[in-house]
C-alpha positions in Angstrom: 0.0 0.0 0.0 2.8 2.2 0.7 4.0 1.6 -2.8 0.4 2.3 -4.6 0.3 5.8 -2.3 4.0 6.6 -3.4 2.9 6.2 -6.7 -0.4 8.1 -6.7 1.8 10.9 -5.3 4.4 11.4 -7.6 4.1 14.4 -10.7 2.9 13.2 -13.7 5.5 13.8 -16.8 4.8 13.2 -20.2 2.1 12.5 -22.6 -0.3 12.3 -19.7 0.2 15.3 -18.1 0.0 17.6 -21.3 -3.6 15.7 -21.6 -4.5 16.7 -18.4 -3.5 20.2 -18.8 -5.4 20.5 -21.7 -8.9 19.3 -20.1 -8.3 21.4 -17.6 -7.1 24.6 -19.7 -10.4 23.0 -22.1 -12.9 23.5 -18.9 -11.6 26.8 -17.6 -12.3 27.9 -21.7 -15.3 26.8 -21.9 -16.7 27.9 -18.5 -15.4 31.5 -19.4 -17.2 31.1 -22.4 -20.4 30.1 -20.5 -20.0 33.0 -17.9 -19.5 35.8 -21.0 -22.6 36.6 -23.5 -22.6 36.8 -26.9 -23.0 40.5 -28.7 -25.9 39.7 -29.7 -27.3 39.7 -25.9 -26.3 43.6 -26.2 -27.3 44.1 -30.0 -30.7 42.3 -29.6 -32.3 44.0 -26.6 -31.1 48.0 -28.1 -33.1 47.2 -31.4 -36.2 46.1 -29.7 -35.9 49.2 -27.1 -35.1 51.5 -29.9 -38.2 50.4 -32.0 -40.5 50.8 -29.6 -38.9 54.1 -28.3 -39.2 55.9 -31.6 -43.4 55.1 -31.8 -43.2 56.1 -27.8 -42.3 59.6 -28.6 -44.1 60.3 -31.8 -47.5 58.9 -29.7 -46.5 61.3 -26.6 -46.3 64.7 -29.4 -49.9 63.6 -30.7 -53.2 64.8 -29.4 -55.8 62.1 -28.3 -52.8 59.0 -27.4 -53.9 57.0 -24.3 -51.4 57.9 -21.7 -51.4 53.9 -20.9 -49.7 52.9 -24.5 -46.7 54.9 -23.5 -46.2 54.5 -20.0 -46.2 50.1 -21.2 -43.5 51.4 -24.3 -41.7 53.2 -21.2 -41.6 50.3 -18.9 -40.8 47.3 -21.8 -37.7 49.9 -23.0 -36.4 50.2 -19.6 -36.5 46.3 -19.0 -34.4 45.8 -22.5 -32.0 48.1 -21.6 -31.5 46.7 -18.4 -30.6 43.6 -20.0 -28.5 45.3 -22.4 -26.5 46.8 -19.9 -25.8 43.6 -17.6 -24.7 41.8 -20.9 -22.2 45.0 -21.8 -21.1 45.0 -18.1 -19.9 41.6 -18.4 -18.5 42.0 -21.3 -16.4 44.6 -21.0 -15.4 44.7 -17.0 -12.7 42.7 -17.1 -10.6 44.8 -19.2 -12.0 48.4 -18.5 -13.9 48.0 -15.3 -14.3 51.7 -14.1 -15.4 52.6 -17.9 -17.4 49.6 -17.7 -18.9 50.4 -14.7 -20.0 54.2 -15.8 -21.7 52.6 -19.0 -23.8 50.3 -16.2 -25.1 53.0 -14.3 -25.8 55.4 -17.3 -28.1 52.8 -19.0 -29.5 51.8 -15.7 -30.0 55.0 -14.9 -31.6 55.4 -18.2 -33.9 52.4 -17.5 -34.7 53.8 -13.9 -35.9 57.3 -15.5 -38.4 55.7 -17.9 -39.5 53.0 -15.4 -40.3 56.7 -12.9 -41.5 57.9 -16.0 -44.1 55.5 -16.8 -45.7 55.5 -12.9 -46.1 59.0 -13.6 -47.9 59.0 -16.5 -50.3 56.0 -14.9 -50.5 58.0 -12.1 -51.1 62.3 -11.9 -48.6 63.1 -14.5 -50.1 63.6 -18.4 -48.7 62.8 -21.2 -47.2 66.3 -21.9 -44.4 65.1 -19.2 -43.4 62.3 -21.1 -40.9 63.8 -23.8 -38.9 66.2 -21.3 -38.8 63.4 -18.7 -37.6 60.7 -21.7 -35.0 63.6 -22.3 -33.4 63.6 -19.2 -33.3 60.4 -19.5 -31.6 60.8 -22.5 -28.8 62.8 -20.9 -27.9 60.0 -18.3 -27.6 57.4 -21.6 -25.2 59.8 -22.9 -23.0 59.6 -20.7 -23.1 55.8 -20.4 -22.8 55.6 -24.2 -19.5 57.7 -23.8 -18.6 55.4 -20.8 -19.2 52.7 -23.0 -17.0 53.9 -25.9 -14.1 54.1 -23.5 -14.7 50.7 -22.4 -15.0 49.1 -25.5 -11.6 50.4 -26.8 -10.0 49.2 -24.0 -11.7 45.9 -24.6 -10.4 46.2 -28.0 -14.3 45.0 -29.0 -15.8 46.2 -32.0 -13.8 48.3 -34.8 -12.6 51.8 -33.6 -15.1 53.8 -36.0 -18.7 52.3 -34.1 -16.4 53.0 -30.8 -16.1 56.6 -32.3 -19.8 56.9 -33.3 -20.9 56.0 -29.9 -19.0 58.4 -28.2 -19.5 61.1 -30.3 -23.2 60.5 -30.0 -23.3 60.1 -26.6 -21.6 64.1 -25.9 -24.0 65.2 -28.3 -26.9 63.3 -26.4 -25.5 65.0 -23.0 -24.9 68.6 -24.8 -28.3 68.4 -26.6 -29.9 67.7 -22.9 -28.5 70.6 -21.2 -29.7 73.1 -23.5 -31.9 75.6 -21.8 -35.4 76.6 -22.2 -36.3 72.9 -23.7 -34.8 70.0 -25.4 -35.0 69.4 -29.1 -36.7 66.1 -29.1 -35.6 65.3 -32.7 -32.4 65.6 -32.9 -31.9 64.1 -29.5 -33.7 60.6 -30.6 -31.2 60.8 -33.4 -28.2 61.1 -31.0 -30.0 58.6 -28.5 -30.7 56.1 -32.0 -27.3 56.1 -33.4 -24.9 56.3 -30.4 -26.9 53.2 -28.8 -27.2 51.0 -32.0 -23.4 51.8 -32.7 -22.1 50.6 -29.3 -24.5 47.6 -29.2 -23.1 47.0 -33.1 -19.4 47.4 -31.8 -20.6 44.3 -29.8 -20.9 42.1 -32.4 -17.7 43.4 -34.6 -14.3 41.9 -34.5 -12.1 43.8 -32.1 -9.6 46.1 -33.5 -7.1 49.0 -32.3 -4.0 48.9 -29.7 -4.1 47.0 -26.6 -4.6 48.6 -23.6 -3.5 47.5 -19.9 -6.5 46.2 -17.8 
């Protein structure tokens, strides 16, 4: 017995352990796989929020739309961006985590300002609230889309000009919201639209650019 125990103890050299490092190096691979989601967990939820978004505002401008259809776009919106932003968190914090983390709390923040949104409108607010309030919103995603930007590029995910798009779009988005004396829905929704599909997209694109230190 003292033999057999000897035996089991001793390194293994050789053919064998080079197999066994593999299955191991093989099952750390494919549980990181497992723990990170796809692009298309970001890119999917930002086209369903952005298509319903879009009808959400135009209803809120006309005269005679049921405060109820906007207050459920509001709330379905915030629920796909939340998902959005726990699949780019993931994605991207183990690379850029402070970036990543700022790109979290914008969408969520987002989210959390249409979800507020849409209690007010089924409560004493009318539907006249519903643009400046999705503005504000508006702002916050800004800022996470810049956040995001950042992050990416430090993830080296996606190529450099959606990276540039989304950042871009996301100072416009937070410049746009700070004017004075009323926000111009329009052009905002366009900063909002393209900034959010173009860091979603960057998701789904092969990374390119210099490497940066985690």
């Amino acid at each position: 017995m003292t033999t057999t125990a000897a035996r089991d103890t001793l390194p293994v050299e050789g053919p064998a352990a080079a197999s066994r490092s593999s299955v191991a190096r093989g099952g750390v691979l494919a549980g990181t796989d497992r723990a990170t989601p796809t692009g298309l967990a970001v890119l999917g939820p930002v086209v369903a929020a952005t298509a319903l978004t879009v009808p959400a505002l135009v209803a809120a401008g006309r005269v005679g739309t049921a405060t109820v259809d906007v207050a459920a776009s509001f709330v379905l919106v915030a629920g796909l961006q939340a998902l959005a932003a726990r699949a780019a968190w993931r994605r991207t914090r183990a690379a850029a985590r402070p970036a990543a983390r700022a790109a979290l709390l914008g969408r969520l923040g987002y989210a959390l300002v249409l979800a507020a949104t849409a209690v007010g409108l089924l409560g004493p607010q009318d539907l006249a609230a519903a643009r400046p309030a999705w503005a504000a919103g508006a702002g916050v995603l800004g800022i996470g889309l810049l956040a995001q930007a950042v992050a990416l590029s430090r993830s080296r995910i996606g190529h450099p000009a959606t990276r540039w798009v989304a950042g871009c779009a996301g100072v416009a988005a937070v410049a746009l919201a700070l004017v004075p004396g009323g926000v111009p829905t329009v052009p905002l929704l366009w900063c909002v639209v393209v900034g959010d599909l173009a860091a979603a997209a960057a998701h789904t694109l092969p990374g390119r650019g210099r490497r940066h230190r985690p």
